[in-house]
Structure formats: structure tokens, C-alpha cells
GULUM-430513 format. One line per field, with one value per residue: x, y, z of N, C-alpha, C in turn. Coordinates in steps of 0.02 Angstrom, whole numbers, m for minus. Example, Ala and Ser with C-alpha at 12.3 -4.5 7.8 and 13.67 -1.06 7.14 Angstrom:
n.xx	[660;642] $
n.yy	[m284;m112] $
n.zz	[390;354] $
ca.xx	[615;684] $
ca.yy	[m225;m53] $
ca.zz	[390;357] $
c.xx	[660;645] $
c.yy	[m165;2] $
c.zz	[390;394] $
end
This chain:
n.xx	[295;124;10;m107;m108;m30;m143;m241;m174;m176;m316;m327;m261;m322;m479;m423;m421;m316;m225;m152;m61;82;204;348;441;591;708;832;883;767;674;586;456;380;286;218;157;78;m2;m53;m126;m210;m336;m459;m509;m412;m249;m94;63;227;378;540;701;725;763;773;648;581;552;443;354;354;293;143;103;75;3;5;m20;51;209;373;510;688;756;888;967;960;989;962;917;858;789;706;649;596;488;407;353;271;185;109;59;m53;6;39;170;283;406;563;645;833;884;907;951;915;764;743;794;685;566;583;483;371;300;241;159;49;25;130;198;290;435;498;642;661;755;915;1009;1098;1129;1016;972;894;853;802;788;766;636;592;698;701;566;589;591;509;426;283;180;109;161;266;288;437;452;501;392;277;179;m5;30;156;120;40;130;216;123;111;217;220;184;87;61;75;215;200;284;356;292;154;166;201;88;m19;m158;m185;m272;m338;m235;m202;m323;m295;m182;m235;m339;m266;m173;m243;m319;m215;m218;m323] $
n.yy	[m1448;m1431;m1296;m1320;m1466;m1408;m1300;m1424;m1475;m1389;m1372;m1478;m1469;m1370;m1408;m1494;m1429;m1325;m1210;m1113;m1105;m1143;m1083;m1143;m1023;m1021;m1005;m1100;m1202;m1250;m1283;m1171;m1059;m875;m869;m982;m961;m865;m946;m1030;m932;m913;m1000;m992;m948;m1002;m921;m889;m929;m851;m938;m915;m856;m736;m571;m427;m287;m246;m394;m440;m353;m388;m519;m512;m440;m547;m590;m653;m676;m685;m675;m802;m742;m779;m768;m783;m746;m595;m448;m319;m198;m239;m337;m275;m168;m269;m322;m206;m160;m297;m303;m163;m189;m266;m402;m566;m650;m768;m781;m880;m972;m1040;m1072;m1019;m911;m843;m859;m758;m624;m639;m632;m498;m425;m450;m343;m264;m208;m291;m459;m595;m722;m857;m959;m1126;m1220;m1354;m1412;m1402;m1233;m1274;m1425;m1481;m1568;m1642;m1607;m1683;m1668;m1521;m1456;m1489;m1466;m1332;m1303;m1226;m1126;m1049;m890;m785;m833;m859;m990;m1104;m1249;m1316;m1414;m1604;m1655;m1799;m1882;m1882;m1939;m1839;m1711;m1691;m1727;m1595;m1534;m1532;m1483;m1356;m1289;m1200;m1226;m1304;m1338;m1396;m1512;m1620;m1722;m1680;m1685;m1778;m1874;m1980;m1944;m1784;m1710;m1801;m1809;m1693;m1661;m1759;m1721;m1598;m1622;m1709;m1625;m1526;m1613;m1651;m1528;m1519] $
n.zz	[m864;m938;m961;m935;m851;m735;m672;m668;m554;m443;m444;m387;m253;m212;m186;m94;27;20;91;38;m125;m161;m281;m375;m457;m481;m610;m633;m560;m507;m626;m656;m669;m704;m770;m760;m608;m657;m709;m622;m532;m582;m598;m463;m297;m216;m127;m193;m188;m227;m250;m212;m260;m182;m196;m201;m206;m311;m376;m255;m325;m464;m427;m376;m498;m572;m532;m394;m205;m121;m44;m32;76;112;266;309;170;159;178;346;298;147;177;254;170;71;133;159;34;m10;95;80;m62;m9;11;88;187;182;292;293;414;455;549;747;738;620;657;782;702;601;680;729;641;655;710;606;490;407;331;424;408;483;442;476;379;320;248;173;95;m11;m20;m21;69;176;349;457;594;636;635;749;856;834;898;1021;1004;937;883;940;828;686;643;501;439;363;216;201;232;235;244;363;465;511;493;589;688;701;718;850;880;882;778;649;526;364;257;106;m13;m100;m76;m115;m262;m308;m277;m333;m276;m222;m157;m65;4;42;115;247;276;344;422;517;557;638;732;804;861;959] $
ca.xx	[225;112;m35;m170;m100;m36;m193;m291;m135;m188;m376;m356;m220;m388;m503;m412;m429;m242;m244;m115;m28;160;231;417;479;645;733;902;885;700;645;532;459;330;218;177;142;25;m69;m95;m157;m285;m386;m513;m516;m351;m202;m37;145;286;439;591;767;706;812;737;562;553;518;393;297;323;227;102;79;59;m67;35;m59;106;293;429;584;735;794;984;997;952;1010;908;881;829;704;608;613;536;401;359;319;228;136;86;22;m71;17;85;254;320;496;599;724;853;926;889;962;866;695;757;777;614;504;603;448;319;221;235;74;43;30;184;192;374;428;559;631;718;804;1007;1006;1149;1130;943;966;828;869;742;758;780;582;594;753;683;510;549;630;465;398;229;174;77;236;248;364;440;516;514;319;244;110;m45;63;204;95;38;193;244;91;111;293;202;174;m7;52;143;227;213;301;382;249;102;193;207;37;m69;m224;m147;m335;m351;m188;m213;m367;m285;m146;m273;m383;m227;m146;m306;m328;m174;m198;m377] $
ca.yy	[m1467;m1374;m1259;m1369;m1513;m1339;m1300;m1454;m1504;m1326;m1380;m1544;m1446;m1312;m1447;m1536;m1359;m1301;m1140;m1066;m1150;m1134;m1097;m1110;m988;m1017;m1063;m1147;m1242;m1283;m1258;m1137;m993;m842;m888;m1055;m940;m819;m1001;m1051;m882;m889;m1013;m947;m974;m1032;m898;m895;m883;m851;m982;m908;m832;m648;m523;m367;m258;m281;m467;m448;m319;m449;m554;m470;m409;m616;m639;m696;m649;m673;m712;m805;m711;m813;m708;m781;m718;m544;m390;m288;m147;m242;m374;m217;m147;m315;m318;m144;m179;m328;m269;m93;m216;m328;m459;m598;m638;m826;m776;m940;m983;m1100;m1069;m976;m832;m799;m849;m707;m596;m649;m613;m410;m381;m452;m303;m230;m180;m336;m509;m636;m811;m869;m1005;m1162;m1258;m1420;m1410;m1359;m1214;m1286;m1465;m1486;m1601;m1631;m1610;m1713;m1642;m1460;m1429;m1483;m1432;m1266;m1265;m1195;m1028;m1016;m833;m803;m807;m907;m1026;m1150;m1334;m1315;m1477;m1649;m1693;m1837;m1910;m1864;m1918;m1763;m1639;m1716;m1724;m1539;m1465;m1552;m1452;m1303;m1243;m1208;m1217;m1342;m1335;m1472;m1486;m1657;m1766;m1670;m1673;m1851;m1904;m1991;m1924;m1753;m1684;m1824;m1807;m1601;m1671;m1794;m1683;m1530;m1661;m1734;m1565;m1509;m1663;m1631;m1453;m1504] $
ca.zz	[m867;m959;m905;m907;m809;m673;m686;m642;m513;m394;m432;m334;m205;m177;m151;m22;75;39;138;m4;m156;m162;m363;m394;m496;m478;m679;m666;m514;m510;m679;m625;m729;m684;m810;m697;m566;m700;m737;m568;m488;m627;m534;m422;m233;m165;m126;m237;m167;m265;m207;m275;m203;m208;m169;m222;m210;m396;m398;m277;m387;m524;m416;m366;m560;m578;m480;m313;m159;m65;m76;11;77;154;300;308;110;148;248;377;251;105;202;281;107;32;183;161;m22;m1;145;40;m96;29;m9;132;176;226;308;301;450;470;630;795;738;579;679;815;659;581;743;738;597;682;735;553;467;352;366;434;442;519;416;481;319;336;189;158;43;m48;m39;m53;100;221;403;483;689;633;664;814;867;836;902;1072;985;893;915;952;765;635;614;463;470;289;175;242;275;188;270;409;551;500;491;687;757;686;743;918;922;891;696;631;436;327;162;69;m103;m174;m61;m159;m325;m313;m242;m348;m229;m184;m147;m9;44;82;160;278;353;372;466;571;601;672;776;848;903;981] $
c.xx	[186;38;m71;m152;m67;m95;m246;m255;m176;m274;m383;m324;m291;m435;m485;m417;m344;m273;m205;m73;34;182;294;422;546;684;781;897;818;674;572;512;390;271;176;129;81;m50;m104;m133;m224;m345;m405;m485;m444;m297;m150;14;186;361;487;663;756;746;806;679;516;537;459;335;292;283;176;57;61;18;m64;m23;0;161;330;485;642;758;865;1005;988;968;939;863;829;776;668;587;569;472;385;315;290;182;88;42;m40;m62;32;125;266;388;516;660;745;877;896;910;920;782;691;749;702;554;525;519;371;254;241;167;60;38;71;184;279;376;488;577;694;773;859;992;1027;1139;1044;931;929;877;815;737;759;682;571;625;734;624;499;591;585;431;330;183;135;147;223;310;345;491;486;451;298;191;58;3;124;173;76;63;217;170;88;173;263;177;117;m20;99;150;248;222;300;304;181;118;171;149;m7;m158;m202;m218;m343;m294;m165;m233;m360;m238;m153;m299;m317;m203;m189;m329;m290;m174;m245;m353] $
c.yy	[m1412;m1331;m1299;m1424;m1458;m1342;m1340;m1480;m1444;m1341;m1413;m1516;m1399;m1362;m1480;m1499;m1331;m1220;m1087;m1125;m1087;m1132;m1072;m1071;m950;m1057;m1115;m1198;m1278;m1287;m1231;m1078;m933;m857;m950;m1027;m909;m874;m1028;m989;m874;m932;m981;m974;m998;m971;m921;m884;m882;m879;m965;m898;m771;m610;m449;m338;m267;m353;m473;m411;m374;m512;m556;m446;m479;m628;m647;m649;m628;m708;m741;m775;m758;m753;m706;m779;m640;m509;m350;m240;m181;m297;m318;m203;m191;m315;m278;m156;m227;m308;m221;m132;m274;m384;m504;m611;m711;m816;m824;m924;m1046;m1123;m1026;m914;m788;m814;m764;m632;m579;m610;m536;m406;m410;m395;m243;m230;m235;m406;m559;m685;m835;m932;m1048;m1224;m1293;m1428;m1381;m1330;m1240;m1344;m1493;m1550;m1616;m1651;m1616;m1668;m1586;m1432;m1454;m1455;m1351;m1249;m1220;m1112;m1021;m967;m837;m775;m871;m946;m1079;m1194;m1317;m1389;m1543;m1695;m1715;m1872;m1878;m1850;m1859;m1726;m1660;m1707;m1635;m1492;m1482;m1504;m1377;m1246;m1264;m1217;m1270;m1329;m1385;m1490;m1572;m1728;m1758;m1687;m1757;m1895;m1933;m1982;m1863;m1703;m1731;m1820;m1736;m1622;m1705;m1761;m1641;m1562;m1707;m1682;m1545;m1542;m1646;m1593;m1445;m1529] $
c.zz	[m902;m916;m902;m838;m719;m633;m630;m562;m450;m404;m376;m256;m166;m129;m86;28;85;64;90;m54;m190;m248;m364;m457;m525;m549;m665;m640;m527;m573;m683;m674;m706;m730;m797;m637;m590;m698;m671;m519;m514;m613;m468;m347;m178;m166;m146;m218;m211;m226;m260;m208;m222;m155;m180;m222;m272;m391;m354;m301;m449;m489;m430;m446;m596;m566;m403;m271;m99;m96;m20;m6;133;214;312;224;105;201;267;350;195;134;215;218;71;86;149;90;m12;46;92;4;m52;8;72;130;214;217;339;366;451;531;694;776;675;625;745;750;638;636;741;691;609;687;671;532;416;392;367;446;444;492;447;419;339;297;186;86;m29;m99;m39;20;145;314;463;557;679;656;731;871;898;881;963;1062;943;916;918;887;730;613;557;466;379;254;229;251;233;185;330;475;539;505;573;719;755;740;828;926;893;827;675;583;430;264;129;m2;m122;m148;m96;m218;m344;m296;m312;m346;m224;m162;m98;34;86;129;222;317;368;438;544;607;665;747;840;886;955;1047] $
end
């Protein structure tokens, strides 16, 4: 896609009140590229993540030198040393950090960096690294090993009532990729599972 249509796609994502807009920048697999990420940070008002498979402190300084405001890090692709080292750098830069789990044992992980100096949002993603597969009960499954953290339900959510039922099992964020992508509305459709999540939590 090119920048403009980026562009106006993260306009309508702002409006609906996205709380942060997600930019792959992953090539082979996603056909993802940092210069997507460069075009969408360059709108005003909404926070920028960088969605990649980062494995190093360097990528997220090339964030960060993008625009990003924050990055995702998988925590079952990385060892103990090199996640603190990507916190610490993001942290240092004030950037944020959505750390993906798939299992109880990376959310156990995940929660160790909790009381780090920056800010953590504990992410659960439905999705099989591998096979791209969606594993519908896995946010639930999970929610009573969720730490006591800004948690986000990742993959899977397509309508008001998902974001409802997720934030009824206990997560205050969603990430919502192919259901925005695909929306014809995706500015009422922010607006509808901010307004259901919400509902839910009242």
C-alpha cells in the first residue's frame, strides 16, 4: 500500500480513539517495511508500535529513530539477558513495551519485569507463531495467570462483543489487526469495541 492510503488508514484508526496503532515491519512474512512505520508515526496524536520479531537493542533504536513510541518483544523468542537488555533500551528511550505470551510460562516470565522503570503492557496472542493459526480459548484459558498488569487479548477479535467477552476475562487492551484492515468503517469499528470493552468493565 502506499503512504497515502497508510496514512489516511491510521487517520480513521486515531479517530475511532485507538489508544496506539500497531505497524508491521516484518518483510518476508508480512510484507512489512520500516518506512510504513516512518509514514505512520508521522501523523500527529496517536502512539506508534513497531510489530516485528526483534531480537536485538538495535532494532529498537531503529524504532525509536522512526518515530515508534513503543515496540513489541515476544518473550518465548528471547533469553533472560537479551529481553532485560531490549527493556532497558526501550525504557531509557521512553519508549513502551507490549511483551507477548503464549503460555503460562512466558506470562510468569513477562510479570519478572514488571516493577522495571518504564512502561509494560503484558500481552496474550492467539496466534501460532508458525502456523498463523488462531487459537480461539487461549485468552481465556489464560486469564486467571494474568499478572497484575495492563494486559492486552492479542489476534482473533472481530467484533464489539470480543472485545466484551475479553475484557470480562480480565484484559484492558486489544490488538486488533486483520478485523481493522478489512473494515470498511474501521473508525466506527475502534469506536464500538472501545465503547463495549468499557461497558464491560463498568
Amino acid at each position: 500500500k502506499g503512504a497515502s492510503h497508510l496514512i489516511s488508514r491510521a487517520g480513521a484508526y486515531a479517530a475511532g480513539g485507538a489508544a496506539a496503532i500497531s505497524v508491521l515491519t516484518e518483510p518476508s512474512r508480512f510484507d512489512g517495511e520500516l518506512a510504513h512505520l516512518e509514514q505512520v508515526a508521522a501523523v500527529p496524536g496517536t502512539p506508534v508500535m513497531r510489530k516485528d520479531f526483534l531480537v536485538d537493542p538495535v532494532q529498537v533504536l531503529e524504532a525509536r529513530a522512526a518515530g515508534a513510541s513503543g515496540v513489541l518483544l515476544i518473550t518465548t523468542m528471547l533469553d533472560d539477558r537479551t529481553l532485560r537488555a531490549m527493556l532497558d533500551c526501550a525504557f531509557e528511550h521512553g519508549m513502551f513495551v507490549l511483551l507477548e505470551s503464549f503460555d503460562k510460562d512466558d506470562l510468569r516470565r513477562s510479570a519478572r519485569y514488571l516493577d522495571l522503570d518504564g512502561q509494560l503492557l503484558i500481552g496474550v496472542n492467539t496466534r501460532n507463531l508458525r502456523t498463523l493459526e488462531v487459537d480461539a480459548d487461549r485468552l481465556q484459558r489464560l486469564s486467571s495467570h494474568l499478572p497484575d498488569a495492563v494486559c492486552v487479548a492479542e489476534s482473533g477479535l472481530r467484533e464489539p462483543d470480543d472485545a466484551a467477552r475479553v475484557a470480562g476475562w480480565g484484559y484492558t487492551m486489544a490488538l486488533v489487526g486483520t478485523a481493522l484492515m478489512r473494515s470498511d468503517d474501521p473508525t466506527a469499528l475502534v469506536a464500538a469495541m472501545r465503547e463495549a470493552g468499557a461497558a464491560a468493565c463498568s
